[in-house]
MOPAC internal coordinates of N, CA, C and O (Angstrom, degrees):
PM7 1SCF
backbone

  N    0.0000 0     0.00 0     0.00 0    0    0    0
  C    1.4400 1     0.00 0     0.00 0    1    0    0
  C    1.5327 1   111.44 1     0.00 0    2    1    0
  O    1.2310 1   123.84 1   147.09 1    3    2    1
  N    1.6195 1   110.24 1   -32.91 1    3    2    1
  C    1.5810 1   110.85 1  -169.29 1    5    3    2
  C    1.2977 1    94.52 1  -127.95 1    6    5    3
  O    1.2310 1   126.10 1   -54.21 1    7    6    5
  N    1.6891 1   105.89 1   125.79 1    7    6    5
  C    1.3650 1   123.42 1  -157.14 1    9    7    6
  C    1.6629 1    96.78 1   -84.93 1   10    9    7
  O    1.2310 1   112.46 1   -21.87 1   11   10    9
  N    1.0174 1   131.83 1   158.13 1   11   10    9
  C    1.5184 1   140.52 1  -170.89 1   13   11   10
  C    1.7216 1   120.35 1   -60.75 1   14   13   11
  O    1.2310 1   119.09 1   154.92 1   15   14   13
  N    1.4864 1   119.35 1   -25.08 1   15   14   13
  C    1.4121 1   128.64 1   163.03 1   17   15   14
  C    1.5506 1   102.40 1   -76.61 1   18   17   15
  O    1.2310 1   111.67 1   150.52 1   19   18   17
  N    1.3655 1   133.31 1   -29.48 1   19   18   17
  C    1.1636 1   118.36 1  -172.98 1   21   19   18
  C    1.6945 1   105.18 1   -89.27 1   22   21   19
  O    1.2310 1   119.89 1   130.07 1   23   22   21
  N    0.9702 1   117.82 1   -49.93 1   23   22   21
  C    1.7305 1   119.31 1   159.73 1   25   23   22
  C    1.4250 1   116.32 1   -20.53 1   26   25   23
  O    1.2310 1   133.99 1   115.85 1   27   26   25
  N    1.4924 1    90.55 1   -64.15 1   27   26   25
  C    1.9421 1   115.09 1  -173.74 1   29   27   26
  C    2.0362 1    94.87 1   -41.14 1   30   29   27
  O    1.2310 1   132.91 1   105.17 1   31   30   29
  N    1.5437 1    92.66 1   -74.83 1   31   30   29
  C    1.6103 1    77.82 1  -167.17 1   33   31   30
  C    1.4530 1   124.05 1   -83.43 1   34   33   31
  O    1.2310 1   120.93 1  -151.10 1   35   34   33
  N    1.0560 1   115.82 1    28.90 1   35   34   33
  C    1.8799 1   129.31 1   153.10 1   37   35   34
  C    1.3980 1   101.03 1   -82.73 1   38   37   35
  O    1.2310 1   118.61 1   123.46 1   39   38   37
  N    0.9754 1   120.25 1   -56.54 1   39   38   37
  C    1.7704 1   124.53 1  -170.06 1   41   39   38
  C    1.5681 1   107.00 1   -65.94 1   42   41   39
  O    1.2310 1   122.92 1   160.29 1   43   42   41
  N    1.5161 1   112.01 1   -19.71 1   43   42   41
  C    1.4968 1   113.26 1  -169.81 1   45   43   42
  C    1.5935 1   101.76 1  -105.92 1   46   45   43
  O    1.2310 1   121.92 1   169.60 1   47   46   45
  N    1.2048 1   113.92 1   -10.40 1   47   46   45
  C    1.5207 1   104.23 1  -169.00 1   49   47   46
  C    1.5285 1   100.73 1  -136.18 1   50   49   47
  O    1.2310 1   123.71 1  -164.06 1   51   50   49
  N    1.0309 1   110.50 1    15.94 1   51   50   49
  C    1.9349 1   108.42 1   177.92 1   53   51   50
  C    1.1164 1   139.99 1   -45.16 1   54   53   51
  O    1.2310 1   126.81 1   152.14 1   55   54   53
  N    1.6029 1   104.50 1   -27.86 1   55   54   53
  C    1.2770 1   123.31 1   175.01 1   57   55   54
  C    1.6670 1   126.18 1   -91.05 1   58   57   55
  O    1.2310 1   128.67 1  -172.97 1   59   58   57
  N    1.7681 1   100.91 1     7.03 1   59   58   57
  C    1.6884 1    96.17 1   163.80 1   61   59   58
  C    1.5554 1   103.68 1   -86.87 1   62   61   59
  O    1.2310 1   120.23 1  -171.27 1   63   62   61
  N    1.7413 1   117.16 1     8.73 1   63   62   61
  C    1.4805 1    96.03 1  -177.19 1   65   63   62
  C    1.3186 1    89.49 1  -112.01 1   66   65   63
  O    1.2310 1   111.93 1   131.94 1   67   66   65
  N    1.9276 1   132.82 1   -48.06 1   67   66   65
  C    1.4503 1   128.89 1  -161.99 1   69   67   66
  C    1.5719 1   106.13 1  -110.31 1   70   69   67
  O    1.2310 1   120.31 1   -25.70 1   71   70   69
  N    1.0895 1   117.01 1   154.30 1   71   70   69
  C    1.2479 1   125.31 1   177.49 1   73   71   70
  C    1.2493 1   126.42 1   -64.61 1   74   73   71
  O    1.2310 1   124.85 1   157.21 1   75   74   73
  N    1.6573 1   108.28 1   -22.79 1   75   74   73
  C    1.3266 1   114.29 1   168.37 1   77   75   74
  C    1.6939 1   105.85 1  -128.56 1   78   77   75
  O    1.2310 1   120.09 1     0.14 1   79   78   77
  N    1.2509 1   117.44 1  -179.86 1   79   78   77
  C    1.9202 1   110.10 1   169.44 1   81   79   78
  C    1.5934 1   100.52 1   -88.02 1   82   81   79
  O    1.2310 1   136.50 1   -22.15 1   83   82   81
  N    1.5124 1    85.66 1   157.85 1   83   82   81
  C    2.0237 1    93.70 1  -165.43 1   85   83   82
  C    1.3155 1    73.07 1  -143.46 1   86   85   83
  O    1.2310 1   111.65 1  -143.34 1   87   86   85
  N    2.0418 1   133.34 1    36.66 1   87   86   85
  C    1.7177 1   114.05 1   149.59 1   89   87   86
  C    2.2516 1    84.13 1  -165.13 1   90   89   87
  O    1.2310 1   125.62 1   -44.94 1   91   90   89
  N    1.0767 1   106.81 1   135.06 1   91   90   89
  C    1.2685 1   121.12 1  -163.66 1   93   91   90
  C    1.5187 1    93.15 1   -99.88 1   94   93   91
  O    1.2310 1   127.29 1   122.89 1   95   94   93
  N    1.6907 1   103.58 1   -57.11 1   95   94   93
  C    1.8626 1   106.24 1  -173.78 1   97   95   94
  C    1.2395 1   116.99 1  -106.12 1   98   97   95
  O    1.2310 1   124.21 1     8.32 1   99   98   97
  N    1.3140 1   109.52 1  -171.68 1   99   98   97
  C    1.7561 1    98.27 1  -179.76 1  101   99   98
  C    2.1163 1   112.31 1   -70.48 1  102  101   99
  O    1.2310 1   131.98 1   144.14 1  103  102  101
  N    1.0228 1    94.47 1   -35.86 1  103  102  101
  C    1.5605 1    97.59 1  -177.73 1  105  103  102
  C    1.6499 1   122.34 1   -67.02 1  106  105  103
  O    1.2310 1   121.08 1   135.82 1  107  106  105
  N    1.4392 1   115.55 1   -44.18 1  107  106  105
  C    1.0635 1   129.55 1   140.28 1  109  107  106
  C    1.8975 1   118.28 1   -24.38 1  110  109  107
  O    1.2310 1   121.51 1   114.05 1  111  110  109
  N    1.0750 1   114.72 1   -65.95 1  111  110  109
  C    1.7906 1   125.02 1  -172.24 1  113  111  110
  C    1.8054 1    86.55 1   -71.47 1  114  113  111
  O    1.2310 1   116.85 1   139.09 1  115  114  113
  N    1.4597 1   123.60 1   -40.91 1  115  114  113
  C    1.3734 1    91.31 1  -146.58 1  117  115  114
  C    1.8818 1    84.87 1   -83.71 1  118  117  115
  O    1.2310 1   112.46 1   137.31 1  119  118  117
  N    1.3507 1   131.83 1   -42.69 1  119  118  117
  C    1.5997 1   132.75 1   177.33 1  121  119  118
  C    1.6495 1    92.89 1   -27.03 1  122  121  119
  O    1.2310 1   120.20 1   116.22 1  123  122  121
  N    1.0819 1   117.22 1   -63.78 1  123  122  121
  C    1.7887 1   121.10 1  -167.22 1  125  123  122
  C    1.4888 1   106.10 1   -49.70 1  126  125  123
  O    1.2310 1   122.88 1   137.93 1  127  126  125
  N    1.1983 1   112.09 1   -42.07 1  127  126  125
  C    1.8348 1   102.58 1  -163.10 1  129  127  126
  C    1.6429 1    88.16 1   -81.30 1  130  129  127
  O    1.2310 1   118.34 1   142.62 1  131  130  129
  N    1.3710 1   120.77 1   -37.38 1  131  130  129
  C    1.3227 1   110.41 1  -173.12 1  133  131  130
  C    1.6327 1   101.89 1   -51.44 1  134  133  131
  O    1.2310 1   124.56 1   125.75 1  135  134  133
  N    1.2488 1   108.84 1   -54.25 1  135  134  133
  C    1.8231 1   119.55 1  -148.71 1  137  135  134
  C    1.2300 1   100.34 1   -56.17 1  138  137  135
  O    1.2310 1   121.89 1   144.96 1  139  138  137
  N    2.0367 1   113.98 1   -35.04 1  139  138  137
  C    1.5130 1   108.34 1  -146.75 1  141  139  138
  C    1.8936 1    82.99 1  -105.53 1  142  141  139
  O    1.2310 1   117.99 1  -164.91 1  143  142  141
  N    0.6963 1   121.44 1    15.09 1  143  142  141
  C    1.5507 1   117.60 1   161.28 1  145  143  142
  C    1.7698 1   103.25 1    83.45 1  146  145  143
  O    1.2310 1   115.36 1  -154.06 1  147  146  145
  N    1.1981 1   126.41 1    25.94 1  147  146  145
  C    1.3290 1   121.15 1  -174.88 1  149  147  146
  C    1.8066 1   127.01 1   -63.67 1  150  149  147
  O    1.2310 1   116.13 1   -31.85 1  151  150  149
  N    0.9486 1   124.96 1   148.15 1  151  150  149
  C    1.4849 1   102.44 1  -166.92 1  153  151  150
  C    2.1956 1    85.95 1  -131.44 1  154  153  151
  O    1.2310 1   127.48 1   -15.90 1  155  154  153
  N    1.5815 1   103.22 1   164.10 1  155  154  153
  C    1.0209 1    96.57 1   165.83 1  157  155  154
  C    1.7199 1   116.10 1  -143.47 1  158  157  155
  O    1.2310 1   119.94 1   -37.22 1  159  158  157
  N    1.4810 1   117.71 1   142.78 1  159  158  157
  C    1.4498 1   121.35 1  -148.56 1  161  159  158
  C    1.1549 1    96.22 1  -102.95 1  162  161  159
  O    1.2310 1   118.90 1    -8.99 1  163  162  161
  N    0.9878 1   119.70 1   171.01 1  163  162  161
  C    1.5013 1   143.68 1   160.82 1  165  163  162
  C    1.8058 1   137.83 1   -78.25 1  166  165  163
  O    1.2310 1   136.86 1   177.09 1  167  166  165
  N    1.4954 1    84.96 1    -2.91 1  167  166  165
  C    2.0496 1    81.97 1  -170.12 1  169  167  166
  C    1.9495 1    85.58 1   179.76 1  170  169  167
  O    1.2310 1   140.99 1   -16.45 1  171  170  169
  N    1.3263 1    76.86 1   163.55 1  171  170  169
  C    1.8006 1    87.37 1  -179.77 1  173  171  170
  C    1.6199 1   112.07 1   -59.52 1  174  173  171
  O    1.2310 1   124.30 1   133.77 1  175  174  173
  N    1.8394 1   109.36 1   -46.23 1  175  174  173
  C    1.4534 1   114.99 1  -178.49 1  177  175  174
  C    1.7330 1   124.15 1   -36.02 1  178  177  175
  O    1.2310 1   134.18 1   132.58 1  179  178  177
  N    2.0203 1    90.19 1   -47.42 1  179  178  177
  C    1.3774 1   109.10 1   167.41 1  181  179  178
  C    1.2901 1   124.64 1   -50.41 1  182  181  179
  O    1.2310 1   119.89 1   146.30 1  183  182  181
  N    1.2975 1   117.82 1   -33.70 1  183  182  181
  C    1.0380 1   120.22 1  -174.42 1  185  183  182
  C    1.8462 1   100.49 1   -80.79 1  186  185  183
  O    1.2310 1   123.36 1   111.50 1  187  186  185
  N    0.7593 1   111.17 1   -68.50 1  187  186  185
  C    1.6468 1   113.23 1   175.10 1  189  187  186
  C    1.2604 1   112.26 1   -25.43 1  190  189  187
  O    1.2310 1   126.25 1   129.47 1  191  190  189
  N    1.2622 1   105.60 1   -50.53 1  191  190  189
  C    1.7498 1   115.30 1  -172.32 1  193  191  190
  C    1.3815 1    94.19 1   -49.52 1  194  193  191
  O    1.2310 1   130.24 1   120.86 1  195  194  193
  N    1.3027 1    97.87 1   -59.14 1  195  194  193
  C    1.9519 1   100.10 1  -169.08 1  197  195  194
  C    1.0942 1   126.06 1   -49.20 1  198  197  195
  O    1.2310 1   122.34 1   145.97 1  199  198  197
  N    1.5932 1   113.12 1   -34.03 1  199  198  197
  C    1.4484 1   113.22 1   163.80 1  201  199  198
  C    1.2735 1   140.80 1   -43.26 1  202  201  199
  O    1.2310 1   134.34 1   131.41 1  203  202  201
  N    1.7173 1    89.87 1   -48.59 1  203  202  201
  C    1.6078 1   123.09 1  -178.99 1  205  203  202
  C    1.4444 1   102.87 1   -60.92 1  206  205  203
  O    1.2310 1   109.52 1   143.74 1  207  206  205
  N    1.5934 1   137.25 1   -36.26 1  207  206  205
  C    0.9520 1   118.89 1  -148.23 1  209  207  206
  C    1.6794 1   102.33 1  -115.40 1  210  209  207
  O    1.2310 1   125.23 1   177.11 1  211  210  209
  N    1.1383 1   107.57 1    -2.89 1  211  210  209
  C    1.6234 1   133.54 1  -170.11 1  213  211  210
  C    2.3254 1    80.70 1   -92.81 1  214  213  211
  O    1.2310 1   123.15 1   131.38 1  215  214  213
  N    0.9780 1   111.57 1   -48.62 1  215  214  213
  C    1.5554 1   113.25 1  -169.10 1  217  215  214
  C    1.2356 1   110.78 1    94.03 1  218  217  215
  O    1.2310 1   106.16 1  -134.21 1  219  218  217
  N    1.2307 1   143.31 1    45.79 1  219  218  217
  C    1.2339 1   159.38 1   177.38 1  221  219  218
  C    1.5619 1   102.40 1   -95.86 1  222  221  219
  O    1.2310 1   124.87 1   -67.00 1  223  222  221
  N    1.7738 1   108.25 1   113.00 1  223  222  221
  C    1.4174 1   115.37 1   159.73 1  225  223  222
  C    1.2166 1   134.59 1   -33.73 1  226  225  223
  O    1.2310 1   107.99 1  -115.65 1  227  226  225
  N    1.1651 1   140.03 1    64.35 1  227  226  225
  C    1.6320 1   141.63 1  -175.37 1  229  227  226
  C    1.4544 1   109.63 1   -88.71 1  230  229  227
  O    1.2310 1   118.25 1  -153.70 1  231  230  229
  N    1.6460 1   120.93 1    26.30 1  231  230  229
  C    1.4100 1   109.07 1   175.97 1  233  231  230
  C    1.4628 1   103.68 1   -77.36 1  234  233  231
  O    1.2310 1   120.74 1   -37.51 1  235  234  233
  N    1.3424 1   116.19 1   142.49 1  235  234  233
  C    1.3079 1   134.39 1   172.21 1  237  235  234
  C    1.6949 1   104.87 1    65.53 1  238  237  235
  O    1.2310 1   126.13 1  -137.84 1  239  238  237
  N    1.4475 1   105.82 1    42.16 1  239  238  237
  C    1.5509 1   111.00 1   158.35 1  241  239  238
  C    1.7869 1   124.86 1  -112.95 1  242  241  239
  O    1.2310 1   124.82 1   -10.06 1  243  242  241
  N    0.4095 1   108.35 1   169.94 1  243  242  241
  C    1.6802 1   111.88 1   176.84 1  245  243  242
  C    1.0850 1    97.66 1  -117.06 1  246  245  243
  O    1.2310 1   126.68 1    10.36 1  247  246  245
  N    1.7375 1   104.76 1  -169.64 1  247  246  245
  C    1.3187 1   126.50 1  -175.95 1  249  247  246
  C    1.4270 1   106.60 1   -81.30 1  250  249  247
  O    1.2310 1   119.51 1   131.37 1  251  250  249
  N    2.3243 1   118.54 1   -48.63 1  251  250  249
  C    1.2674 1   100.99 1  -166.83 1  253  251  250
  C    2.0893 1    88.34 1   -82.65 1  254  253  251
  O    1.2310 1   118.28 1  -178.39 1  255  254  253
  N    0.7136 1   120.89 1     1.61 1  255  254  253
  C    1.9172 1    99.29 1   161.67 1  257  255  254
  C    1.4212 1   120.11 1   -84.53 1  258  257  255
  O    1.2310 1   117.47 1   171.10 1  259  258  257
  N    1.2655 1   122.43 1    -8.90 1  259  258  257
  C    1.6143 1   120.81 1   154.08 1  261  259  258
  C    1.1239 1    96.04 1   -66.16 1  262  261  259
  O    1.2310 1   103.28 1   108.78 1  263  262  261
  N    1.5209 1   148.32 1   -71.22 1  263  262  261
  C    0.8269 1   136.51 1  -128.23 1  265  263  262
  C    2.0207 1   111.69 1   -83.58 1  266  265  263
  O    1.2310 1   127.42 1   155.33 1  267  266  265
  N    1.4159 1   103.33 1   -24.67 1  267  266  265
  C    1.3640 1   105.37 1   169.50 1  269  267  266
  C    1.5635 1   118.89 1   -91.43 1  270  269  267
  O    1.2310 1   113.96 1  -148.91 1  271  270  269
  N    1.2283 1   129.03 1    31.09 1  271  270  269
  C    1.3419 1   131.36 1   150.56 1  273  271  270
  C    1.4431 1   114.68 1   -78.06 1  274  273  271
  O    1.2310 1   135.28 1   -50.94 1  275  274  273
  N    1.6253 1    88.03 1   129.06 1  275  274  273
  C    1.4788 1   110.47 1   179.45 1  277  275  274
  C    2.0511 1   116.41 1   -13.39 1  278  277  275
  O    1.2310 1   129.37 1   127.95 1  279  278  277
  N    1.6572 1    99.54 1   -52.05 1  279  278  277
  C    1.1532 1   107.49 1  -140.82 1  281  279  278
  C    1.5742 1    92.41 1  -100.85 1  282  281  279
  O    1.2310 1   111.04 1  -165.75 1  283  282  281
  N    1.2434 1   134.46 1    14.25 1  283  282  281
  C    1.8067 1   153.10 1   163.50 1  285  283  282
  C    1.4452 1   106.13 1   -93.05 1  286  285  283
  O    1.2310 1   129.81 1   -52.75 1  287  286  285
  N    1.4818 1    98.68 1   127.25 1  287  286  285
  C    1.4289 1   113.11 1  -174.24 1  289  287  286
  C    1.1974 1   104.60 1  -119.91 1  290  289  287
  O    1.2310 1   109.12 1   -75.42 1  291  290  289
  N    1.2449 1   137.99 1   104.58 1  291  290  289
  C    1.9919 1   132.13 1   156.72 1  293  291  290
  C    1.7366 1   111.15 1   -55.86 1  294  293  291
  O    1.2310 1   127.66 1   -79.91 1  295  294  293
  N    1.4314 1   102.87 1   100.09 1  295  294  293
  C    1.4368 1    98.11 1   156.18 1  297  295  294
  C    1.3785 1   130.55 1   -33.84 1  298  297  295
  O    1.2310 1   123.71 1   124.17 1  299  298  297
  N    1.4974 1   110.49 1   -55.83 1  299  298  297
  C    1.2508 1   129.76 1  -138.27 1  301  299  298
  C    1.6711 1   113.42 1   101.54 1  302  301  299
  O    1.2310 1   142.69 1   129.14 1  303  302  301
  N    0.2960 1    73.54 1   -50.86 1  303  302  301
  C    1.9420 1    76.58 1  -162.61 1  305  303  302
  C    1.7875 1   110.54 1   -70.63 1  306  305  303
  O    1.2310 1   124.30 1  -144.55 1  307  306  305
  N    1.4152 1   109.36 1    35.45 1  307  306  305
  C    1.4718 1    99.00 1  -152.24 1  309  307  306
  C    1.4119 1   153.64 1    67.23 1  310  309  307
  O    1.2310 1   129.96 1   163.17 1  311  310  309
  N    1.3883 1    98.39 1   -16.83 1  311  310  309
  C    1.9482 1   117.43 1   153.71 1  313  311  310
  C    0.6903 1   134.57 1   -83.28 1  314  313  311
  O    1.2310 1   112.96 1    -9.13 1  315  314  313
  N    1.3213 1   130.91 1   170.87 1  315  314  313
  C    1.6756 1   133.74 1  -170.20 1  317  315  314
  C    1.5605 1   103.54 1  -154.87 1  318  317  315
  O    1.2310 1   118.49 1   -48.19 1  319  318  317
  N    1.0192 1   120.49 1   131.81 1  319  318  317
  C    1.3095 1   145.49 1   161.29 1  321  319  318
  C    1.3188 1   124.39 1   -90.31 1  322  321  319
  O    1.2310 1   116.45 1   -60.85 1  323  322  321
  N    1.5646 1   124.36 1   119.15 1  323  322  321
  C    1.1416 1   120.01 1  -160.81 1  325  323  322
  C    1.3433 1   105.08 1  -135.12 1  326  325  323
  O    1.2310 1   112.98 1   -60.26 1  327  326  325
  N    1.3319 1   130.87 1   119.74 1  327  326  325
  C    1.6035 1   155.02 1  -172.41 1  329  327  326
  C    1.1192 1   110.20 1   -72.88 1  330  329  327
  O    1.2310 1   117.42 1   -94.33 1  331  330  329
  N    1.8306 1   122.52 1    85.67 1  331  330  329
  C    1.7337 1   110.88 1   176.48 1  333  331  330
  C    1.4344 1   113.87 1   -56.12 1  334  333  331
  O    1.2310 1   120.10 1   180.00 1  335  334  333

């Protein structure tokens, strides 16, 4: 389901969401995004959308303050991965 760049930077950046890592190897990180239901979008809008539809307070956020919540991941590649 989660292609190997999106794995990569869960496993590399885990700790802007948990205090400690909760995936050591690659198989480990990718079981987790599966387990915890993570999905990953295509564009910032997407990401907003998701907010909106999840019901998450975004009054008085922008676009780059979506993007610095804990639970928003930058691929690189123009995606985002987002940690239910």
């Amino acid at each position: 389901m989660f292609d190997e760049k999106t794995v990569q930077c869960f496993l590399e950046n885990q700790l802007q969401l948990y205090p400690e890592k909760v995936a050591e190897t690659y198989e480990e990180a990718e079981n987790f995004l599966e387990e915890c239901m993570a999905v990953v979008v295509d564009s910032v809008r997407e990401v907003w959308e998701f907010f909106e539809e999840e019901g998450v307070d975004m009054e008085g956020a922008d676009e780059e303050g979506i993007l610095e919540a804990d639970e928003v991941f930058a691929i690189g590649d123009g995606r985002y991965l987002i940690i239910e």
